[in-house]
PyMOL Python script that loads the backbone (N, CA, C, O; Angstrom):
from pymol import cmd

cmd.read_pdbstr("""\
ATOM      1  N   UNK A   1     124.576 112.788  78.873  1.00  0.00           N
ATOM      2  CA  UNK A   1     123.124 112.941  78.903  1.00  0.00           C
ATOM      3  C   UNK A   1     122.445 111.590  78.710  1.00  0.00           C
ATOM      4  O   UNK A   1     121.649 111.128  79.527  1.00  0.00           O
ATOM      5  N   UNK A   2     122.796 111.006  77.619  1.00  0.00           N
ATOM      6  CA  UNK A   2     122.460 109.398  77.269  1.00  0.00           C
ATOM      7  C   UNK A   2     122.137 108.568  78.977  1.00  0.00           C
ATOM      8  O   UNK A   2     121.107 108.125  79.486  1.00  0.00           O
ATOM      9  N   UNK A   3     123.432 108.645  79.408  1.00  0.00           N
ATOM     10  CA  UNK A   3     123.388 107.957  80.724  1.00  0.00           C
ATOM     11  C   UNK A   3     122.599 108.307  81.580  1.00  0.00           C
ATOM     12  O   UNK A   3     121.915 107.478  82.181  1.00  0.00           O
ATOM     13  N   UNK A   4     122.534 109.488  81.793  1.00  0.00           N
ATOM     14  CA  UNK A   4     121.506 110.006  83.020  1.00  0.00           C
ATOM     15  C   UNK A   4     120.103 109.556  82.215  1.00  0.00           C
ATOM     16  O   UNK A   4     119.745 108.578  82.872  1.00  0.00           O
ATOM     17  N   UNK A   5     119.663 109.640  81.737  1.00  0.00           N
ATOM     18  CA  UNK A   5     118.185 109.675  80.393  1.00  0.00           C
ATOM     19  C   UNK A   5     118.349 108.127  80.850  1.00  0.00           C
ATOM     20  O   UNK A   5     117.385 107.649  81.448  1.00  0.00           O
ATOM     21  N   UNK A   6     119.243 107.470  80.674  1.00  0.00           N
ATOM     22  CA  UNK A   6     119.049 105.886  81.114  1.00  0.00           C
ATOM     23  C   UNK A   6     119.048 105.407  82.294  1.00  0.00           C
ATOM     24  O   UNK A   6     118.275 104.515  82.643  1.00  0.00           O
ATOM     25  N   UNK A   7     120.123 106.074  83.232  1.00  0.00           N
ATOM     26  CA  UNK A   7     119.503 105.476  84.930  1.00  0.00           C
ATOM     27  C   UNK A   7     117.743 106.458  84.944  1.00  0.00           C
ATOM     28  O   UNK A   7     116.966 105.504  84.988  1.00  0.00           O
ATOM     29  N   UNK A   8     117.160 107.302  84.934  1.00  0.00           N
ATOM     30  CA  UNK A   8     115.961 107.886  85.388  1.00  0.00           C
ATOM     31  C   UNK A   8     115.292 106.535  84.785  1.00  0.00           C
ATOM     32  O   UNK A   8     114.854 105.860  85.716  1.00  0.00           O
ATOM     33  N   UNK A   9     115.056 105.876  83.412  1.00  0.00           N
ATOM     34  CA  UNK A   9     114.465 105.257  82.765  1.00  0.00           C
ATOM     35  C   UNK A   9     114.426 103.723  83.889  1.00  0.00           C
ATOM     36  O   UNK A   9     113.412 103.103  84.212  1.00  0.00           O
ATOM     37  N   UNK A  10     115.973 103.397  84.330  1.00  0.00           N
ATOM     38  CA  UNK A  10     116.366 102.493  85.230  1.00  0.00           C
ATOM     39  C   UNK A  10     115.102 102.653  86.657  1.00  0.00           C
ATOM     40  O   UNK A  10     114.107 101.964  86.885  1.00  0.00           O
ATOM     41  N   UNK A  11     115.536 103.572  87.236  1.00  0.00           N
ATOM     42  CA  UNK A  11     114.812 103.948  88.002  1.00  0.00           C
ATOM     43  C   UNK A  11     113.157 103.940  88.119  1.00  0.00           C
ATOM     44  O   UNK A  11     112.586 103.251  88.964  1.00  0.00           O
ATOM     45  N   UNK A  12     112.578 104.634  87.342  1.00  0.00           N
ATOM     46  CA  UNK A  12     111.434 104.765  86.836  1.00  0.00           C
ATOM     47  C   UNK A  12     110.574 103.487  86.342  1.00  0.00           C
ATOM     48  O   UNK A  12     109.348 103.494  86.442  1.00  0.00           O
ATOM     49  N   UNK A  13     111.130 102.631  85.920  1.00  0.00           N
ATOM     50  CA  UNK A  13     110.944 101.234  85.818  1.00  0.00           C
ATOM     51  C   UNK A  13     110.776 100.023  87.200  1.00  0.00           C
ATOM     52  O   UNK A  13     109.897  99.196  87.443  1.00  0.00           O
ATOM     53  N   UNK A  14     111.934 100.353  87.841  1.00  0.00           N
ATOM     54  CA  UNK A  14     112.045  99.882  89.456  1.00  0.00           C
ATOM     55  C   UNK A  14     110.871 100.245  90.107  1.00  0.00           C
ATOM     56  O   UNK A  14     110.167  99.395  90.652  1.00  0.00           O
ATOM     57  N   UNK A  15     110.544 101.657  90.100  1.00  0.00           N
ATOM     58  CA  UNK A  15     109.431 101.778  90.923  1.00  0.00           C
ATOM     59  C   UNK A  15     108.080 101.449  89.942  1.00  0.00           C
ATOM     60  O   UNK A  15     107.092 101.829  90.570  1.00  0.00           O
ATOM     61  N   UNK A  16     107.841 101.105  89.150  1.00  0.00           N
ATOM     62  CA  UNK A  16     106.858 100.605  88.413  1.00  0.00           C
ATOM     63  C   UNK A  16     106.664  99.497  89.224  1.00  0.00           C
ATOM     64  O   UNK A  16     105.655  99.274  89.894  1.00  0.00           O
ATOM     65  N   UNK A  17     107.850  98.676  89.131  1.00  0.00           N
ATOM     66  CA  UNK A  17     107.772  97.172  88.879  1.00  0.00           C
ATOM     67  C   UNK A  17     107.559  96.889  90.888  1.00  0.00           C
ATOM     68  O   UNK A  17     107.377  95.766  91.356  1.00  0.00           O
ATOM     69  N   UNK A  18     107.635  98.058  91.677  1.00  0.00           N
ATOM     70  CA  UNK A  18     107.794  97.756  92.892  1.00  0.00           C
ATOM     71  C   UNK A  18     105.926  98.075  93.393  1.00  0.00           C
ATOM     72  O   UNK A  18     105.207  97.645  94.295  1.00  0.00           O
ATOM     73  N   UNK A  19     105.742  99.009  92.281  1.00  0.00           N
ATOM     74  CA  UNK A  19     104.259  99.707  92.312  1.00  0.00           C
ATOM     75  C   UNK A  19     103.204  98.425  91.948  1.00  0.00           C
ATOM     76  O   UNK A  19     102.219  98.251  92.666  1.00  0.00           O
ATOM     77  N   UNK A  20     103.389  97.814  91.149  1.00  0.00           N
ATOM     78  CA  UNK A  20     102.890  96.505  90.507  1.00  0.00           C
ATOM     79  C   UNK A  20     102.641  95.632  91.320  1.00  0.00           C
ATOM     80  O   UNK A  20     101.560  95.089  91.545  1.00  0.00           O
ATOM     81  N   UNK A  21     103.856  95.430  91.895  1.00  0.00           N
ATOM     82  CA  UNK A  21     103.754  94.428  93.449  1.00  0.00           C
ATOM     83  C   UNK A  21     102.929  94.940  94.632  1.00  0.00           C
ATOM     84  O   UNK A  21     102.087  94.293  95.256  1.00  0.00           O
ATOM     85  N   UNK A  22     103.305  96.202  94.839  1.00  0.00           N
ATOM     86  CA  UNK A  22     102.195  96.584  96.125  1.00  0.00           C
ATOM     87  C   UNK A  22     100.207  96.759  95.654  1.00  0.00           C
ATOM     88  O   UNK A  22      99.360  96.844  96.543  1.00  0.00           O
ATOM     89  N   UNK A  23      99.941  96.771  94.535  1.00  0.00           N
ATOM     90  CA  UNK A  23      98.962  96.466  93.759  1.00  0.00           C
ATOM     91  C   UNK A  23      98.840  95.300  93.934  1.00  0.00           C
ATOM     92  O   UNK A  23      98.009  94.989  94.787  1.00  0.00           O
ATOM     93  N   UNK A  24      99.435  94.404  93.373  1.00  0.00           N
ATOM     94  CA  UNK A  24      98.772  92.945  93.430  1.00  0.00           C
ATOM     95  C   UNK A  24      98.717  92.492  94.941  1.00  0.00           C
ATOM     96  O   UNK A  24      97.584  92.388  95.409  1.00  0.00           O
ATOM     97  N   UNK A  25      99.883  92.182  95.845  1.00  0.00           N
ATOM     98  CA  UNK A  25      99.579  92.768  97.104  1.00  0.00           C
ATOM     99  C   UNK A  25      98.278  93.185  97.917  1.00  0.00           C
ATOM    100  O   UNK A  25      97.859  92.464  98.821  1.00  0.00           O
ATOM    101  N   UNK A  26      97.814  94.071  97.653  1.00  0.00           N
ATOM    102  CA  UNK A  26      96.339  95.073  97.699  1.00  0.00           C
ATOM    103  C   UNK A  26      95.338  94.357  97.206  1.00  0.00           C
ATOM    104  O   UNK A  26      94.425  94.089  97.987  1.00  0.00           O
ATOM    105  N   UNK A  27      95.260  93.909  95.919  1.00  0.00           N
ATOM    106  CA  UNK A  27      94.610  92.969  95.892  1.00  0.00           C
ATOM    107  C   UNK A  27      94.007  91.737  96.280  1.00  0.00           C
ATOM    108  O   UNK A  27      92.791  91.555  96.335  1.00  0.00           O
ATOM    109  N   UNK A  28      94.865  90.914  96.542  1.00  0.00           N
ATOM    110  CA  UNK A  28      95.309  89.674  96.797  1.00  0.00           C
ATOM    111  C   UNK A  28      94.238  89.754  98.136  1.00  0.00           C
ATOM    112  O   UNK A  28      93.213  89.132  98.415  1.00  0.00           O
ATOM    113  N   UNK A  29      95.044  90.891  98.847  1.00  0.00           N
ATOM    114  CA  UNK A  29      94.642  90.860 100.675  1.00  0.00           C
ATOM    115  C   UNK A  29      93.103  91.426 100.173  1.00  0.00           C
ATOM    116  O   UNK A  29      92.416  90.670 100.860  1.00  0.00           O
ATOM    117  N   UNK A  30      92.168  92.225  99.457  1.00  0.00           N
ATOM    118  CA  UNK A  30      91.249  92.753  99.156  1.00  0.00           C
ATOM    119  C   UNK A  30      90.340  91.259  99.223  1.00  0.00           C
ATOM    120  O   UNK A  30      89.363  90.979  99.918  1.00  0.00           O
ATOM    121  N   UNK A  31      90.988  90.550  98.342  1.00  0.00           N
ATOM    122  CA  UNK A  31      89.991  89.098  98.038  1.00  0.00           C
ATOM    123  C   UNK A  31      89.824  88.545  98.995  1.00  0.00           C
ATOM    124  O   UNK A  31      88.920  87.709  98.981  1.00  0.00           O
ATOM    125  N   UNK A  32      90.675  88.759 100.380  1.00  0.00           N
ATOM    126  CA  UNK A  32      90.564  88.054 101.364  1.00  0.00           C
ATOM    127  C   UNK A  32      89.725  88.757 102.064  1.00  0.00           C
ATOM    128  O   UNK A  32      89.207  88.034 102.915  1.00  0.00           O
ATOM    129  N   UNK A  33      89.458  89.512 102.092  1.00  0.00           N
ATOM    130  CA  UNK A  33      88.827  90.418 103.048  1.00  0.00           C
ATOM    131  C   UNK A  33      89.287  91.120 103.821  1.00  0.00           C
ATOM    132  O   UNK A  33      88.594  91.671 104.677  1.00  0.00           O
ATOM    133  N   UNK A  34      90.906  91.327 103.695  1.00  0.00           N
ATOM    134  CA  UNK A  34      91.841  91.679 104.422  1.00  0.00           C
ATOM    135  C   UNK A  34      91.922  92.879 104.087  1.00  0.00           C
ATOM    136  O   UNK A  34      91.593  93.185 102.941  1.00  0.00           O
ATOM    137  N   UNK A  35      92.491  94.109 105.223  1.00  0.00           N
ATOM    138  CA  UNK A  35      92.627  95.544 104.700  1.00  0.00           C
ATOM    139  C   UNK A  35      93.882  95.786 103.762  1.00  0.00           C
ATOM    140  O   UNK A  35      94.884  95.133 103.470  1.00  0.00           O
ATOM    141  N   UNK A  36      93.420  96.893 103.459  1.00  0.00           N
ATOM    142  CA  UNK A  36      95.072  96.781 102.383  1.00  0.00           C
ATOM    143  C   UNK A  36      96.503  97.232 103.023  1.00  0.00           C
ATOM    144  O   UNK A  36      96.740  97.703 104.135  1.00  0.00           O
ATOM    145  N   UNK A  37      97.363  96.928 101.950  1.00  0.00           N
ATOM    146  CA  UNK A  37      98.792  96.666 102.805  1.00  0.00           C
ATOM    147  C   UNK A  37      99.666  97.933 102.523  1.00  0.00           C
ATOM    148  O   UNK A  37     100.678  98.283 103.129  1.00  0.00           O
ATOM    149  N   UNK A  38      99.108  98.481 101.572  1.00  0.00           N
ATOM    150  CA  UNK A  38      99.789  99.709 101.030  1.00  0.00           C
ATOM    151  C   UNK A  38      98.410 100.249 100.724  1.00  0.00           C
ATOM    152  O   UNK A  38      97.337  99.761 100.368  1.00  0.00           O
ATOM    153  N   UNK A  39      99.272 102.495 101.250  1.00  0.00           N
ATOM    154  CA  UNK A  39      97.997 103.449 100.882  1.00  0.00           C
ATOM    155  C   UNK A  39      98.285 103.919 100.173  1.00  0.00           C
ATOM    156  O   UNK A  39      99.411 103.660  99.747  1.00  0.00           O
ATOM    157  N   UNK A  40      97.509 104.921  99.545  1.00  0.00           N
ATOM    158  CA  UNK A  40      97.978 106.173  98.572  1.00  0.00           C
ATOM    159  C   UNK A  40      99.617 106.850  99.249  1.00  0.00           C
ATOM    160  O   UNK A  40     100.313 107.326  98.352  1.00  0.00           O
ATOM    161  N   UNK A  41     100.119 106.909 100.390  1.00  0.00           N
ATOM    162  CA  UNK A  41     101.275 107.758 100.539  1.00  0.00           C
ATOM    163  C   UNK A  41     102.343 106.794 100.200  1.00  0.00           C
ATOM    164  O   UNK A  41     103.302 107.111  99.497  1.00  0.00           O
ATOM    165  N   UNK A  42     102.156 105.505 100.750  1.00  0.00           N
ATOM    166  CA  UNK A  42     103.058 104.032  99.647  1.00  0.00           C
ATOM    167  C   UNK A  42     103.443 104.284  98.700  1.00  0.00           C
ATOM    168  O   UNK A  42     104.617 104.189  98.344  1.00  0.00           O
ATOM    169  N   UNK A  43     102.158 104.816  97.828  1.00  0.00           N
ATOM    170  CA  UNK A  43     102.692 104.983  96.538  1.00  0.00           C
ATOM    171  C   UNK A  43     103.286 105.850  95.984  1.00  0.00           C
ATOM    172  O   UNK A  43     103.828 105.839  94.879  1.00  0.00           O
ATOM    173  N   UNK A  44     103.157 107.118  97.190  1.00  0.00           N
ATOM    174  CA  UNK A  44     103.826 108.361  96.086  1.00  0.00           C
ATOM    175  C   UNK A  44     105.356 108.229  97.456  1.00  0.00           C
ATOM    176  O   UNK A  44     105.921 109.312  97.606  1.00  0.00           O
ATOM    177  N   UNK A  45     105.706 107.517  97.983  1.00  0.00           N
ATOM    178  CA  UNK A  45     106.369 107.674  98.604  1.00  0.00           C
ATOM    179  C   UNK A  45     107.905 106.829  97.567  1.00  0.00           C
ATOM    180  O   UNK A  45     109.080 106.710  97.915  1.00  0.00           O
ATOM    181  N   UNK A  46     107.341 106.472  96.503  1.00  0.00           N
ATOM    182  CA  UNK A  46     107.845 105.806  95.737  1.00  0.00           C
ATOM    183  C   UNK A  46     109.099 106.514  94.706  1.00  0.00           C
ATOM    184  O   UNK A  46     110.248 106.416  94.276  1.00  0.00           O
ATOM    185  N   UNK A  47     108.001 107.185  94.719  1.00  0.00           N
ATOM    186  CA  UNK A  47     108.859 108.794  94.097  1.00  0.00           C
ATOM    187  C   UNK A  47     109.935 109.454  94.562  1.00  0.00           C
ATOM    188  O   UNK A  47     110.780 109.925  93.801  1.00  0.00           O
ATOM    189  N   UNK A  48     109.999 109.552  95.946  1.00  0.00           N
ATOM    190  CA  UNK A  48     110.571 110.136  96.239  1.00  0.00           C
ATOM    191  C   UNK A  48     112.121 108.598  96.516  1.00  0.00           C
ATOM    192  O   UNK A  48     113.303 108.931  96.429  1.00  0.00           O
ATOM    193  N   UNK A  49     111.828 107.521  96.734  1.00  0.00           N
ATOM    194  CA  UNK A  49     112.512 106.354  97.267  1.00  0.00           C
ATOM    195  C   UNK A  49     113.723 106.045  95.726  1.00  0.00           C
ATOM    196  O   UNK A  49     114.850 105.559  95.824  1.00  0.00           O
ATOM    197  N   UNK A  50     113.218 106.382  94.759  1.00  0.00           N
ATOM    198  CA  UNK A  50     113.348 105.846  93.601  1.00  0.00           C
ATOM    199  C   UNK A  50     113.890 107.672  92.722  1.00  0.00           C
ATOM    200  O   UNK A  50     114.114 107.747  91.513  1.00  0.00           O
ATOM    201  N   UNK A  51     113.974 108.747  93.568  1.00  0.00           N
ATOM    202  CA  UNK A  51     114.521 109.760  93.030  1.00  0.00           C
ATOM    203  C   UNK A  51     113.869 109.968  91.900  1.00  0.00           C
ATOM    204  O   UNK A  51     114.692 110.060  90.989  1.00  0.00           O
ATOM    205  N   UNK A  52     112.427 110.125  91.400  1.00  0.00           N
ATOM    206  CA  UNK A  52     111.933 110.110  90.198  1.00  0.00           C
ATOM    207  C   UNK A  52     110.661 111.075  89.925  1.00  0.00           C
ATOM    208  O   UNK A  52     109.619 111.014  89.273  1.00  0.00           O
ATOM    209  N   UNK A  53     111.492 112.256  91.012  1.00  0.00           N
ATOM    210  CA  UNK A  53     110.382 113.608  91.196  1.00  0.00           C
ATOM    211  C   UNK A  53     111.123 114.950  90.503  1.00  0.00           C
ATOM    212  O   UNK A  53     112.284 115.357  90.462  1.00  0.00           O
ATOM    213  N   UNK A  54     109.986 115.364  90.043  1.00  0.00           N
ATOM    214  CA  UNK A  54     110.428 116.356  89.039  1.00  0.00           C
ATOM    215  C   UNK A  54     111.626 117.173  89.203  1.00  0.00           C
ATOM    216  O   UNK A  54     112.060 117.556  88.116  1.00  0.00           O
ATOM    217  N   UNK A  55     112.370 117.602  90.319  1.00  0.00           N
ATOM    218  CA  UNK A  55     113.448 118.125  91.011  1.00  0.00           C
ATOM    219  C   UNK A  55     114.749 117.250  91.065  1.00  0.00           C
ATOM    220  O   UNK A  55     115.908 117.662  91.008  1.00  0.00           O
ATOM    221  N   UNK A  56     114.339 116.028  91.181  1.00  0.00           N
ATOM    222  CA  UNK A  56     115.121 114.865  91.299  1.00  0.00           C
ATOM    223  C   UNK A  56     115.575 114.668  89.802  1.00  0.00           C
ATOM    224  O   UNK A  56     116.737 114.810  89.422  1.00  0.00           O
ATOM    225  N   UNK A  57     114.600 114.351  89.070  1.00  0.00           N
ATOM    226  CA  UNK A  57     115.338 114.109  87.597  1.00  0.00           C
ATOM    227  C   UNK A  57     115.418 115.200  86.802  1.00  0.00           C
ATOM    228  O   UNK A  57     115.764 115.109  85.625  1.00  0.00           O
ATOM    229  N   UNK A  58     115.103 116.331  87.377  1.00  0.00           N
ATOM    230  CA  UNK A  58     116.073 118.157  86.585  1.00  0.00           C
ATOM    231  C   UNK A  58     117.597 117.628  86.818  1.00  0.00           C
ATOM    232  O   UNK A  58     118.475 117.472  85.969  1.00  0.00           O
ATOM    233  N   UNK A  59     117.658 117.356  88.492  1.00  0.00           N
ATOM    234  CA  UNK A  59     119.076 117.477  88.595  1.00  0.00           C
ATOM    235  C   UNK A  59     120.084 116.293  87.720  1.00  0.00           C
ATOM    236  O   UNK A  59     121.122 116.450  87.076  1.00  0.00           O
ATOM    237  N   UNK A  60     119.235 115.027  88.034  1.00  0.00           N
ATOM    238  CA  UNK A  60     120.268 114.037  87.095  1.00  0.00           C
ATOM    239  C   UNK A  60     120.245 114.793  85.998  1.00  0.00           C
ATOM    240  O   UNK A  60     121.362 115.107  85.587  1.00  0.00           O
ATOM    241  N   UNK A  61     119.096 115.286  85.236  1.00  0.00           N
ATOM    242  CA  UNK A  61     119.699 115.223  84.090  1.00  0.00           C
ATOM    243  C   UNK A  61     119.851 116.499  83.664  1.00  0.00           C
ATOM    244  O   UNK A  61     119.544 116.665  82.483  1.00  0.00           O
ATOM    245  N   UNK A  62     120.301 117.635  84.368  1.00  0.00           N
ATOM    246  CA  UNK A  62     121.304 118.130  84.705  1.00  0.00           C
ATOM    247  C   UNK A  62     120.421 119.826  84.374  1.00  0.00           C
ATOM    248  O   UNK A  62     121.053 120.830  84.045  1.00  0.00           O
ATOM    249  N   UNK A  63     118.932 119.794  84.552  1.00  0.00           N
ATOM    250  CA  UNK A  63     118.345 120.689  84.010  1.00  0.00           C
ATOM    251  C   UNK A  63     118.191 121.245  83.221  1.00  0.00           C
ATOM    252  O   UNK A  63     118.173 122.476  83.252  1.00  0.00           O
ATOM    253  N   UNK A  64     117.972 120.355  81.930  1.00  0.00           N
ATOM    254  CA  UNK A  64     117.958 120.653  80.810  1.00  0.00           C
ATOM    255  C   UNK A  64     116.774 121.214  79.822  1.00  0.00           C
ATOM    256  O   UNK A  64     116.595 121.231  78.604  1.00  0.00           O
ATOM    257  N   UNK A  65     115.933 121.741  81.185  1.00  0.00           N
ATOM    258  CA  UNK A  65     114.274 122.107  80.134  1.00  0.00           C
ATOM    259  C   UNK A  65     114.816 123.574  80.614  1.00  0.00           C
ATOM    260  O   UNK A  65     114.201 124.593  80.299  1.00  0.00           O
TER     261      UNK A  65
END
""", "prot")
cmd.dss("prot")
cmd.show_as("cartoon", "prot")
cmd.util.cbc("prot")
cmd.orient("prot")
């Protein structure tokens, strides 16, 4: 259990840190006047890229609610 509880955490972090980037990203191009580079489905598409949807982490962690 430990392990699974730690890759989701692994995971869940990755797409933070990938979410962060397409934000600043968005930004960046915003200041320019530029359209943005990532949409709302970017982001939830993240979820699913990164296995970190409610179905996804029942199963790692092995359905434990």
């Amino acid at each position: 259990m430990e392990r699974s509880s730690a890759y989701v955490h692994a995971q869940s972090t990755c797409a933070l840190v990938e979410a962060l980037g397409m934000m600043s990203d968005n930004m960046q191009r915003e200041a320019l006047g530029h359209s943005m580079a990532y949409d709302h489905k970017a982001f939830a598409d993240l979820i699913d890229q990164y296995g970190i949807g409610r179905d996804a982490v029942l199963e790692t962690l092995g359905s434990i609610v």
